[in-house]
One Martini backbone bead per residue (centre of mass of N, CA, C, O) as a GRO file, in nm:
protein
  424
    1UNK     BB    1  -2.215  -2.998   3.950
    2UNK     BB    2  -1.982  -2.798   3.884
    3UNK     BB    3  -1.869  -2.496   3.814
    4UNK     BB    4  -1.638  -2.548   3.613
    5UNK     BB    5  -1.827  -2.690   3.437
    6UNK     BB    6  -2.051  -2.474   3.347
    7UNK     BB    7  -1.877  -2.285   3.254
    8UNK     BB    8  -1.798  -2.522   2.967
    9UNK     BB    9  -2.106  -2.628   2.920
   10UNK     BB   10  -2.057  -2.943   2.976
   11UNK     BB   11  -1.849  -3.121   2.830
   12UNK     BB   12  -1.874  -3.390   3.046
   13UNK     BB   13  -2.134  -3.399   2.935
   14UNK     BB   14  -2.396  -3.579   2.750
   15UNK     BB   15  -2.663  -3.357   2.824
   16UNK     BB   16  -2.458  -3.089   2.768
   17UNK     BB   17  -2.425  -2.809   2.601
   18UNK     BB   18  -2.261  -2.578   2.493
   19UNK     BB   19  -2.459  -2.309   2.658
   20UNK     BB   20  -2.692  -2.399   2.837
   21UNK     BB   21  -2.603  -2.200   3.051
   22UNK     BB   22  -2.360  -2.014   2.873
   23UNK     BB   23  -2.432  -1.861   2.559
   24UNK     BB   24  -2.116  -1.816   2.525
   25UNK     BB   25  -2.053  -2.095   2.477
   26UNK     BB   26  -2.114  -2.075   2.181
   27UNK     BB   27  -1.996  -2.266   1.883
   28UNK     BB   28  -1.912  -2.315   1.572
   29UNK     BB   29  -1.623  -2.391   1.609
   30UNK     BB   30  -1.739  -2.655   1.742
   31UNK     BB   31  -1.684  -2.975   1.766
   32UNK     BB   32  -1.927  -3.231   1.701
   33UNK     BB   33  -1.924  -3.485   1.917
   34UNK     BB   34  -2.086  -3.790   2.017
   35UNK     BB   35  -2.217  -3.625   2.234
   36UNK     BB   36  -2.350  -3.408   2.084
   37UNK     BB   37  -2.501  -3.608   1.883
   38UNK     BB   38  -2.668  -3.739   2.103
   39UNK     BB   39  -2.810  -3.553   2.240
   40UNK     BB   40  -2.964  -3.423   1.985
   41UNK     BB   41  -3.089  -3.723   1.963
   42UNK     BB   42  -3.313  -3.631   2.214
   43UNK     BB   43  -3.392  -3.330   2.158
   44UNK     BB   44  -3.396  -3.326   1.868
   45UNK     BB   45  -3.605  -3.269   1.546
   46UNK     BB   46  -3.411  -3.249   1.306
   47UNK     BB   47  -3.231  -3.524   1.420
   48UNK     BB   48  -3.464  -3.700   1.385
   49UNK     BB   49  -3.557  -3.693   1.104
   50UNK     BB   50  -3.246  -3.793   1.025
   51UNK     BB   51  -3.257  -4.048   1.216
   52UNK     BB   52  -3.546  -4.190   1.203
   53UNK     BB   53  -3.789  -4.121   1.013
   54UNK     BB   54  -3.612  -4.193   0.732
   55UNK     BB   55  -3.572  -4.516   0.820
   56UNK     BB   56  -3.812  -4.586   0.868
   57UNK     BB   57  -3.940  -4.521   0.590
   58UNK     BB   58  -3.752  -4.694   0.449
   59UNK     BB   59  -3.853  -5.006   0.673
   60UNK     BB   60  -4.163  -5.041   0.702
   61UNK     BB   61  -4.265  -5.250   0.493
   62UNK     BB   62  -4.009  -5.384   0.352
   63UNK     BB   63  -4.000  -5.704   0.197
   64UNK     BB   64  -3.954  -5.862  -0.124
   65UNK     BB   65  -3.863  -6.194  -0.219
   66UNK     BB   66  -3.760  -6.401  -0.490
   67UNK     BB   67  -3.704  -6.647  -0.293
   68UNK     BB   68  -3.888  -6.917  -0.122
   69UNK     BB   69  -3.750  -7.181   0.136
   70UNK     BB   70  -3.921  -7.211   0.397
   71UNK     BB   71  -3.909  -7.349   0.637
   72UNK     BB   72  -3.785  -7.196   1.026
   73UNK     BB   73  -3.593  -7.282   1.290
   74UNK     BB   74  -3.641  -7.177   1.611
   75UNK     BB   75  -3.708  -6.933   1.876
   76UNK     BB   76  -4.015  -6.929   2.085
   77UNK     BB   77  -4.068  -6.880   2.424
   78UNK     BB   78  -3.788  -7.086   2.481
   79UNK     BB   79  -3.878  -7.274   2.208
   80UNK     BB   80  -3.876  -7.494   1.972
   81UNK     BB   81  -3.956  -7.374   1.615
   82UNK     BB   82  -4.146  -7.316   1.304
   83UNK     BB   83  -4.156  -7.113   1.054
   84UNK     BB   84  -4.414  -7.086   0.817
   85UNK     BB   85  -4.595  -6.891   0.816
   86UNK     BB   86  -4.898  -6.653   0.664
   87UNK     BB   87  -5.247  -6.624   0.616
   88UNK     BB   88  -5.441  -6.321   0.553
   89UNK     BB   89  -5.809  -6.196   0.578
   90UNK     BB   90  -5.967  -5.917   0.599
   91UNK     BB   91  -6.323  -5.881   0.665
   92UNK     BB   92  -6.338  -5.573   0.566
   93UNK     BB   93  -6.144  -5.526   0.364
   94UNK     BB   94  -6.072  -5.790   0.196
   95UNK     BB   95  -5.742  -5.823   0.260
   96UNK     BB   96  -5.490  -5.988   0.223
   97UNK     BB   97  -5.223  -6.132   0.394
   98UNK     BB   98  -4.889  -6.243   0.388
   99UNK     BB   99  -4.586  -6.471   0.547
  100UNK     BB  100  -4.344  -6.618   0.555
  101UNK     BB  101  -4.106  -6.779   0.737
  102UNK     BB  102  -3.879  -6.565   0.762
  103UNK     BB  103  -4.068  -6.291   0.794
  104UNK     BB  104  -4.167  -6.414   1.077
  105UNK     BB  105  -3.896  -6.485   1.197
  106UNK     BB  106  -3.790  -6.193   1.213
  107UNK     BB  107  -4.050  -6.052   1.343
  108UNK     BB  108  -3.954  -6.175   1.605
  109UNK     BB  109  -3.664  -6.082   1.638
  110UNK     BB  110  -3.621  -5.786   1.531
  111UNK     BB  111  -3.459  -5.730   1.250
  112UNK     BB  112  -3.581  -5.442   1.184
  113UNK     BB  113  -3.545  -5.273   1.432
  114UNK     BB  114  -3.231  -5.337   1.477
  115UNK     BB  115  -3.122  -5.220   1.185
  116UNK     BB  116  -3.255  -4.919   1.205
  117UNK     BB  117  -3.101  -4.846   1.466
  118UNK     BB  118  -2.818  -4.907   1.299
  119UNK     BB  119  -2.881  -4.692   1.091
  120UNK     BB  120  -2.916  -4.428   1.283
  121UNK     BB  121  -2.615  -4.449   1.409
  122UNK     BB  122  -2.447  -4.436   1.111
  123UNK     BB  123  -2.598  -4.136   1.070
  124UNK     BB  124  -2.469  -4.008   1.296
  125UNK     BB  125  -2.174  -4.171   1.332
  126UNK     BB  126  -1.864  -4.179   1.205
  127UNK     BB  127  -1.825  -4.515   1.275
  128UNK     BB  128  -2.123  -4.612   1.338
  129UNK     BB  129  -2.224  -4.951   1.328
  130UNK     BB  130  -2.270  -5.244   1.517
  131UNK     BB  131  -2.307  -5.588   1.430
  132UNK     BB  132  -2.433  -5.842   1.689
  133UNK     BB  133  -2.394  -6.218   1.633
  134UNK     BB  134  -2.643  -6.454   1.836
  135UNK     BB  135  -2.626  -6.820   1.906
  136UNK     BB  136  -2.755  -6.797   2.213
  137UNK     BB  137  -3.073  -6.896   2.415
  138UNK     BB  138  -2.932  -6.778   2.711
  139UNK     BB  139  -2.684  -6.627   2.635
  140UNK     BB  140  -2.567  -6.307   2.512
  141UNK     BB  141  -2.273  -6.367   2.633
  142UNK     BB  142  -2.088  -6.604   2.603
  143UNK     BB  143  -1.792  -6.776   2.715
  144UNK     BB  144  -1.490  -6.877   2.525
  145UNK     BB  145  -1.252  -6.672   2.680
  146UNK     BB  146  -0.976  -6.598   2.832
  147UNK     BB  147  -0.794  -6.232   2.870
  148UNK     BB  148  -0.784  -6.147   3.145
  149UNK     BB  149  -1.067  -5.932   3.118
  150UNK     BB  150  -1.137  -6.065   2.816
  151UNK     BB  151  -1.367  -6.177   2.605
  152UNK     BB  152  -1.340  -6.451   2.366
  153UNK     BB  153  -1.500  -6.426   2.078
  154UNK     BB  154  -1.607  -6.633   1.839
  155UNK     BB  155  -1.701  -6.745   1.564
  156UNK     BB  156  -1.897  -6.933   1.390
  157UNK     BB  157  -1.867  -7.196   1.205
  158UNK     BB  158  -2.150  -7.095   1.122
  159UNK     BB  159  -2.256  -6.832   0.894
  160UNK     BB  160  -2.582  -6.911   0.986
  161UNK     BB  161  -2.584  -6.990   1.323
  162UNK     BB  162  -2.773  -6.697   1.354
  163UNK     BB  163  -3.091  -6.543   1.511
  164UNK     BB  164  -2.952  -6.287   1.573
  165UNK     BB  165  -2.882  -5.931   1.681
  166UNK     BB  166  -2.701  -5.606   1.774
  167UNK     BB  167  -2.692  -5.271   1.836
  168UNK     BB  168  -2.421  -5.065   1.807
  169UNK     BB  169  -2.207  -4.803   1.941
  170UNK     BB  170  -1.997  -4.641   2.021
  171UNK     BB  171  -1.754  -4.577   2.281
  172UNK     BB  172  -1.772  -4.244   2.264
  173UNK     BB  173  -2.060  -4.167   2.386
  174UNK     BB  174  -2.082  -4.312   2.668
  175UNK     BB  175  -2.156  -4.556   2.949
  176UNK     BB  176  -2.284  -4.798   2.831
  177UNK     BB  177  -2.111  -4.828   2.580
  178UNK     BB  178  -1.940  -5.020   2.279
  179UNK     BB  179  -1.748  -4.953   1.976
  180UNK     BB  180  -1.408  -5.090   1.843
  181UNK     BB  181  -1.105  -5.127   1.722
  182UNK     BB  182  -0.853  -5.436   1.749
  183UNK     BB  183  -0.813  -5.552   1.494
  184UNK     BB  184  -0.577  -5.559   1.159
  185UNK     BB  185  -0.470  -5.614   0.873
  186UNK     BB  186  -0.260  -5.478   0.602
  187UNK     BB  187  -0.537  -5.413   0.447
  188UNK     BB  188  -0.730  -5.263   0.701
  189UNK     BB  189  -0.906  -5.530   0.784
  190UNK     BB  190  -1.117  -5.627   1.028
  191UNK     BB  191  -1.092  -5.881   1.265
  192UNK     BB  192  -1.127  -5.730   1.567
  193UNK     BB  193  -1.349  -5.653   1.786
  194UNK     BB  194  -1.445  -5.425   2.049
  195UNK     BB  195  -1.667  -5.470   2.330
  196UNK     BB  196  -1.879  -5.294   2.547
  197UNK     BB  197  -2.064  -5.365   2.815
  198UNK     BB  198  -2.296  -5.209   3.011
  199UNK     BB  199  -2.266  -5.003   3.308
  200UNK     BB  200  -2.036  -4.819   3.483
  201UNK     BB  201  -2.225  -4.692   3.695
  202UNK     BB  202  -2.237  -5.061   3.799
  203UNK     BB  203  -1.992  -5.240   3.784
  204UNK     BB  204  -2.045  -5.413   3.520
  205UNK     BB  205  -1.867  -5.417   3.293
  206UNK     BB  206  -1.741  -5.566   2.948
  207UNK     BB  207  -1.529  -5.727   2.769
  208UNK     BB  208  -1.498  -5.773   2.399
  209UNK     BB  209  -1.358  -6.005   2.153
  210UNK     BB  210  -1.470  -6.005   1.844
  211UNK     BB  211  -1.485  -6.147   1.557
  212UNK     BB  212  -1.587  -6.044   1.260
  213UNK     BB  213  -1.773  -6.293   1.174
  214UNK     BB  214  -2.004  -6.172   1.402
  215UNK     BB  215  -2.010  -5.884   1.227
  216UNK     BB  216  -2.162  -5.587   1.143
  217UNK     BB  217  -2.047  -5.305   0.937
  218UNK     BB  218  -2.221  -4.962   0.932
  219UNK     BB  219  -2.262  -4.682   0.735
  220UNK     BB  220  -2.219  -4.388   0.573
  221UNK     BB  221  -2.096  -4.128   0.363
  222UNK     BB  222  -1.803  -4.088   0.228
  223UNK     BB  223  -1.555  -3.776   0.212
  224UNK     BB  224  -1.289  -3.992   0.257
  225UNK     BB  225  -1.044  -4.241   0.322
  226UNK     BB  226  -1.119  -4.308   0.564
  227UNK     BB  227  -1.301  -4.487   0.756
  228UNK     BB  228  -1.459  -4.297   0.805
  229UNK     BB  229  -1.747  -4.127   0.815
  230UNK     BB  230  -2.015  -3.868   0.754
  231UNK     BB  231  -2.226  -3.727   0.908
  232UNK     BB  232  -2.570  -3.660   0.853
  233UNK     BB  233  -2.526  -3.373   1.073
  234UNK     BB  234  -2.276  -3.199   0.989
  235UNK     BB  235  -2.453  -2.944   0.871
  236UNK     BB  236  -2.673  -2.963   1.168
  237UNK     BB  237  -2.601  -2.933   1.441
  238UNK     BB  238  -2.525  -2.631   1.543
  239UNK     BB  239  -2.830  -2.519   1.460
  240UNK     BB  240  -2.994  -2.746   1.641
  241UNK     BB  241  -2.872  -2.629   1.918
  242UNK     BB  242  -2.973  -2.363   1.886
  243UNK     BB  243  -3.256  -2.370   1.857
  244UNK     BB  244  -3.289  -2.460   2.132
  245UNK     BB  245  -3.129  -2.271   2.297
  246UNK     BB  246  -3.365  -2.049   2.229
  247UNK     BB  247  -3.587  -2.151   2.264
  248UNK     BB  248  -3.573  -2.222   2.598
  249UNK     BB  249  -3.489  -1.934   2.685
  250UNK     BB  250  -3.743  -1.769   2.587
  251UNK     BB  251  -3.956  -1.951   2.727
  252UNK     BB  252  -3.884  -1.965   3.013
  253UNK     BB  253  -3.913  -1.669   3.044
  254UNK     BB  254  -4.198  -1.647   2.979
  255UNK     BB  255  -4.270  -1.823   3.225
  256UNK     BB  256  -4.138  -1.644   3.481
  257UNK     BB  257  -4.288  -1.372   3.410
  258UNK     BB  258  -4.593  -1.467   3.456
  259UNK     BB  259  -4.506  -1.427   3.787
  260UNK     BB  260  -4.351  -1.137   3.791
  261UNK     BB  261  -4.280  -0.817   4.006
  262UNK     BB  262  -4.236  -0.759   4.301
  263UNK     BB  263  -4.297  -0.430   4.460
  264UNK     BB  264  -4.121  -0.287   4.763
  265UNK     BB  265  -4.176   0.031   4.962
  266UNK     BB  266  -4.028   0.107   5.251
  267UNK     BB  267  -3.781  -0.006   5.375
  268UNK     BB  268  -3.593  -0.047   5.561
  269UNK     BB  269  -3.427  -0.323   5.606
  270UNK     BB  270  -3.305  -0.652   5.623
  271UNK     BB  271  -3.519  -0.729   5.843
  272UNK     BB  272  -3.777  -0.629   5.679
  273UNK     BB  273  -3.721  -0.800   5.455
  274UNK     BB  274  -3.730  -1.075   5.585
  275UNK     BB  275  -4.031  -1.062   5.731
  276UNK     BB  276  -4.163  -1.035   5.418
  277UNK     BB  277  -4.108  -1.283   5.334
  278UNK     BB  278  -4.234  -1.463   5.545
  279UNK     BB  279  -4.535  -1.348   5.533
  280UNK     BB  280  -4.538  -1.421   5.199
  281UNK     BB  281  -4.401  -1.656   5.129
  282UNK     BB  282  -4.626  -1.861   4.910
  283UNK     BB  283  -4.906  -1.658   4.864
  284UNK     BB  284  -4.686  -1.491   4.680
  285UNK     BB  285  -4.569  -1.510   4.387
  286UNK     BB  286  -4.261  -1.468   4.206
  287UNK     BB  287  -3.976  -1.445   4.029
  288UNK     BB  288  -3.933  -1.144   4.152
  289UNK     BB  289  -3.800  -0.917   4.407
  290UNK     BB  290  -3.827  -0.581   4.490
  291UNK     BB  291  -3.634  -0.370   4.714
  292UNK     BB  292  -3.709  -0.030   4.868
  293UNK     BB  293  -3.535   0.230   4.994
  294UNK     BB  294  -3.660   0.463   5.083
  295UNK     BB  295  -3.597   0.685   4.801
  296UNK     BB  296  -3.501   0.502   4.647
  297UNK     BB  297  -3.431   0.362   4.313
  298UNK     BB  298  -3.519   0.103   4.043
  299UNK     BB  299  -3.395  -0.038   3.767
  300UNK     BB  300  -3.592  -0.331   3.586
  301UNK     BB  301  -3.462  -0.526   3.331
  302UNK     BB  302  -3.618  -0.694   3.101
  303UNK     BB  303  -3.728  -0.869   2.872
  304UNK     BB  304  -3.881  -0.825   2.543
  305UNK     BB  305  -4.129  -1.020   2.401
  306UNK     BB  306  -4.133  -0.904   2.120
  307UNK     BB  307  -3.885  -1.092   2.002
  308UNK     BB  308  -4.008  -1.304   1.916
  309UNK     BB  309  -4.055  -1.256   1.666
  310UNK     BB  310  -3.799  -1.243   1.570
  311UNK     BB  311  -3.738  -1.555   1.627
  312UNK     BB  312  -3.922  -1.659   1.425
  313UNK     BB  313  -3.736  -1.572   1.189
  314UNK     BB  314  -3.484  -1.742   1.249
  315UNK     BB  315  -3.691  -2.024   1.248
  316UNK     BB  316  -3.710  -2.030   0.963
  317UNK     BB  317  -3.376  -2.035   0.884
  318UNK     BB  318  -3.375  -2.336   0.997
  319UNK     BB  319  -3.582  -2.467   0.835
  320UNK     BB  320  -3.458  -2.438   0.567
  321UNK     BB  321  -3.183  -2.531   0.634
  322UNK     BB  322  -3.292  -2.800   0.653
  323UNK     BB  323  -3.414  -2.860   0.399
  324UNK     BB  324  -3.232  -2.824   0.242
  325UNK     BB  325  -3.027  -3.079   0.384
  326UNK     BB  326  -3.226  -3.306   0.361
  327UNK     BB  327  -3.472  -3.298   0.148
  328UNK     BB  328  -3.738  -3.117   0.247
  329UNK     BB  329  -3.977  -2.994   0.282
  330UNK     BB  330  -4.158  -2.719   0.464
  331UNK     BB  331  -4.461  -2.865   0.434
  332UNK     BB  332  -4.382  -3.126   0.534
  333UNK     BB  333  -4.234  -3.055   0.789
  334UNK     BB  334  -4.525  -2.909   0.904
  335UNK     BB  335  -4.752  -3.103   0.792
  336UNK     BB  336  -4.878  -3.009   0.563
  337UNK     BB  337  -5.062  -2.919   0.239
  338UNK     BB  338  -4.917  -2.896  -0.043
  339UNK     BB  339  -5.114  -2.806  -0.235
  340UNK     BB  340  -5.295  -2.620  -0.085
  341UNK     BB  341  -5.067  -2.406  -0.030
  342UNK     BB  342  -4.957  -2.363  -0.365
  343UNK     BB  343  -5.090  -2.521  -0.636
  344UNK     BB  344  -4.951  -2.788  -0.655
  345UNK     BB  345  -4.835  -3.107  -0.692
  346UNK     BB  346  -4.813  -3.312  -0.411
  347UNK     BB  347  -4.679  -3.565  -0.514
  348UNK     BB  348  -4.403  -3.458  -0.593
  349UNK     BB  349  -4.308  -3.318  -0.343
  350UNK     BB  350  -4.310  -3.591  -0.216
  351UNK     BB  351  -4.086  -3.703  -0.352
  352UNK     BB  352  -3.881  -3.574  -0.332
  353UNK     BB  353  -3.828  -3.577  -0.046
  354UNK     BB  354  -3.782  -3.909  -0.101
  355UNK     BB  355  -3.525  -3.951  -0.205
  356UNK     BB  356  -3.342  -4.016  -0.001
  357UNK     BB  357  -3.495  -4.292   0.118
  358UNK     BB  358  -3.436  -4.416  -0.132
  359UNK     BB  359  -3.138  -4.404  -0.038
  360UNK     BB  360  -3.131  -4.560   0.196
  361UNK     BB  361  -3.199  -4.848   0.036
  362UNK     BB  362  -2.977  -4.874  -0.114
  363UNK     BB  363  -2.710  -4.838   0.105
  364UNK     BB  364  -2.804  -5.100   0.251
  365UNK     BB  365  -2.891  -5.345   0.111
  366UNK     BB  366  -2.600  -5.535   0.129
  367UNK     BB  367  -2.658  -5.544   0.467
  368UNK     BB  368  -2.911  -5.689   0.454
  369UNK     BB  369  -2.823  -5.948   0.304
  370UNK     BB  370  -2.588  -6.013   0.515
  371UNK     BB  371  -2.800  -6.043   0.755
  372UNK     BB  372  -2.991  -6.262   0.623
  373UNK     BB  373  -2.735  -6.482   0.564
  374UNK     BB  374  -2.704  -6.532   0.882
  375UNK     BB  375  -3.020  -6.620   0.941
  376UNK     BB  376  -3.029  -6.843   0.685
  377UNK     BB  377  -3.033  -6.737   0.423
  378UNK     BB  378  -2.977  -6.844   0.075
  379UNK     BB  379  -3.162  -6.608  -0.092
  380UNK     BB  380  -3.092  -6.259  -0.050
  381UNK     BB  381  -3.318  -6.130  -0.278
  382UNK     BB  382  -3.453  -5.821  -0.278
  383UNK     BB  383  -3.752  -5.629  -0.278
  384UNK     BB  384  -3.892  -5.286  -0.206
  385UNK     BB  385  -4.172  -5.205  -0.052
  386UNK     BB  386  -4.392  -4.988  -0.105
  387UNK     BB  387  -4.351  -4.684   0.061
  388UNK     BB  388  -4.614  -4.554  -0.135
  389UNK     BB  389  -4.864  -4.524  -0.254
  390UNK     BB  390  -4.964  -4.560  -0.588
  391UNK     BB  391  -5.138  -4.269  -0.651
  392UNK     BB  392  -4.845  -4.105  -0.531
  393UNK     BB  393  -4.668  -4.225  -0.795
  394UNK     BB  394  -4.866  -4.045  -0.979
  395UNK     BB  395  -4.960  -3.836  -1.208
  396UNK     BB  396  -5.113  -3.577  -1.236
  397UNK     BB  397  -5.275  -3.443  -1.468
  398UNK     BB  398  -5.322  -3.163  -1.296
  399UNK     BB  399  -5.191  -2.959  -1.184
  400UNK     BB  400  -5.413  -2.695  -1.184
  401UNK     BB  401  -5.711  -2.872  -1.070
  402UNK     BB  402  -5.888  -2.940  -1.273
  403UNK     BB  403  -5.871  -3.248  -1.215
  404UNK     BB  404  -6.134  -3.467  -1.025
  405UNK     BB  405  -6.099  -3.779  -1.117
  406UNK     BB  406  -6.315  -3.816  -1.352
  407UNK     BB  407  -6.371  -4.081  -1.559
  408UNK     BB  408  -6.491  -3.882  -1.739
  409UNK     BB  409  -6.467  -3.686  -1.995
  410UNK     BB  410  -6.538  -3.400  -2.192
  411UNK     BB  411  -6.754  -3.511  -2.407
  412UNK     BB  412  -6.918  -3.676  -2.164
  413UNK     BB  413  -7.023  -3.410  -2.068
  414UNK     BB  414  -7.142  -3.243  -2.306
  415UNK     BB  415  -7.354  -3.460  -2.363
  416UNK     BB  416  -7.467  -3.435  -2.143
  417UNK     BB  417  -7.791  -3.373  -1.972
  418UNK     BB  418  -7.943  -3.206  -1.823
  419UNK     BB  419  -8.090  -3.130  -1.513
  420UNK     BB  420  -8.425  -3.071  -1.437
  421UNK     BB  421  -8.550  -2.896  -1.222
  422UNK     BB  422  -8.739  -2.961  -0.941
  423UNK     BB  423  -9.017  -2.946  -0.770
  424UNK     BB  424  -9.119  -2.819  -0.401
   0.00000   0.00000   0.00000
């Protein structure tokens, strides 16, 4: 890395974000691109909450179909198969678990996998993420015309007729590759997806001009008439930057005091400071070194680990601030056991949590059904299996905990007779 690119703060580099080096280059008003928004979601927790976590949730139990259509055929293991589904019963805990056929299908696909992370893309990046799907179980992207350097692939003459897809991130995320619009028709609907695929810095990339009908474009939601949707991370992507940067400086410089500072007094000149440096080697080591020649003195100023307090409440403005924008307890944000810490109701709690949750699963419900209906599904009707416990889900009787869950009532608790001590 050049200094002039650490002096910019590392702009051109897709894992180093303005401030990493040089802490005057953070800026709010600095818009965050498709790089910095990706970097935050390998390194930070709050932009991982709401890109990772919030759609697992949203789509970990599954779907539970309205009308199932039987066996349906595919490949597994490389070889031609029928998923029939299957009934399965715990014999510890006695629990049925059954599976029809295509969410058996689904599931050898890895179709809900691949799915969660285009949702994850979308709600990450205002382009969205881009569904291609998949029809030949040898080659991931077979030739059928090139065009230059571009392969023109066309959609499947039947719109059932893929096993799998695949989800892309925008194309000016990394050198990964990704997809953009290569043409629309009068009325502004996508005819034809560009997609890069392959590694660049292995002159491996391939350029692919695909057919809109064999793709799904998924998107989070618009602010605005454009294209683009609205990155769910766009009012706190900043907050979650700075927080990064302000722990790793703090532990960091933490880390390094604990190795003290050597002085070292009485010093001749740099001939015998050299020497005493070879002398102590790496036998005595500290972060910082301070040679004092003749009666010179030095003062050497550290940062004053107290400051760690302000630091800690800074990081609660953070997680506060995060709370509003998620729309999540910070006691369930920390882990924590809210009703035990509050005297509130805990199962309230965590429903308002998961409003957005359920907000995820209605917003995509339609692509999900369209994903469904590529697959070979042709009634793709279906309800979300509940994500909370039952007992999750209903009101506690007393919110301040006078009641024990004890199913006899108060009258008869006051006729039963107590019970006389027995001799010891």
């Amino acid at each position: 890395m050049s200094v002039d690119d650490r002096y910019l703060g590392g702009a051109h580099h897709t894992k180093i974000l303005p401030g990493d080096f040089y802490p005057s280059n953070f800026s709010f008003s600095h818009v965050a691109i498709n790089q910095d928004l990706f970097t935050l979601w390998r390194k930070n927790e709050f932009i991982q909450l709401l890109i990772d976590w919030m759609p697992y949730e949203a789509f970990r139990q599954g779907v539970q179909f309205i009308e199932e259509e039987g066996p349906i055929t595919g490949i597994k293991h490389g070889q031609p198969y029928t998923f029939k589904g299957y009934e399965y019963q715990d014999k510890n805990s006695n629990k049925s678990y059954s599976m029809t056929g295509f969410e058996e299908y689904c599931q050898w696909n890895g179709v809900m996998e691949q799915f969660m992370l285009a949702v994850s893309m979308s709600r990450l990046y205002p382009e969205g993420a881009l569904l291609v799907f998949l029809d030949d179980t040898k080659t991931l992207f077979p030739i059928v015309g090139k065009e230059g350097n571009e392969i023109q692939w066309k959609a499947n003459p039947n719109p059932q007729g893929y096993f799998s897809f695949k989800a892309f991130q925008p194309i000016n995320v990394n050198d990964s590759g990704g997809f953009s619009i290569e043409d629309d028709d009068e009325n502004g609907i996508v005819t034809k997806w560009k997609v890069v695929v392959g590694n660049a810095n292995m002159n491996k990339q391939k350029t692919l001009i695909i057919d809109a009908g064999r793709c799904i474009h998924i998107q989070w939601k618009k602010k605005s008439n454009s294209w683009l949707a609205t990155s769910r991370v766009d009012g706190i992507a900043r907050i979650a930057q700075l927080e990064t940067q302000i722990f790793e400086k703090l532990t960091k410089r933490a880390h390094d005091l604990a190795g003290g500072i050597l002085t070292l007094t009485g010093i001749a000149g740099e001939a015998e400071q050299t020497k005493l440096d070879n002398a102590l080697g790496e036998d005595l080591t500290s972060v910082d070194r301070v040679y004092l020649q003749g009666d010179r003195t030095v003062e050497y100023v550290t940062p004053d680990l107290k400051a760690a307090g302000e630091f800690s409440a800074i990081f609660e403005m953070f997680t506060r601030k995060l709370c509003r924008h998620a729309r999540v307890s910070q006691l369930i944000l920390d882990g924590e056991h809210t009703g035990a810490g509050l005297g509130g109701n805990n199962n309230i709690e965590m429903l308002n949590s998961y409003s957005e949750i359920y907000q995820i699963q209605e917003h995509y419900r339609t692509a999900l059904e369209h994903v469904f209906f590529k697959l070979g599904k042709n009634n793709t009707s279906f309800v979300y299996n509940e994500i909370l416990p039952d007992d999750m889900t209903q009101d506690e009787e007393n919110v301040d905990g006078e009641g024990d869950g004890d199913s006899e009532n108060e009258s008869d608790k006051e006729e039963k007779p107590k019970e006389k001590p027995t001799d010891t």
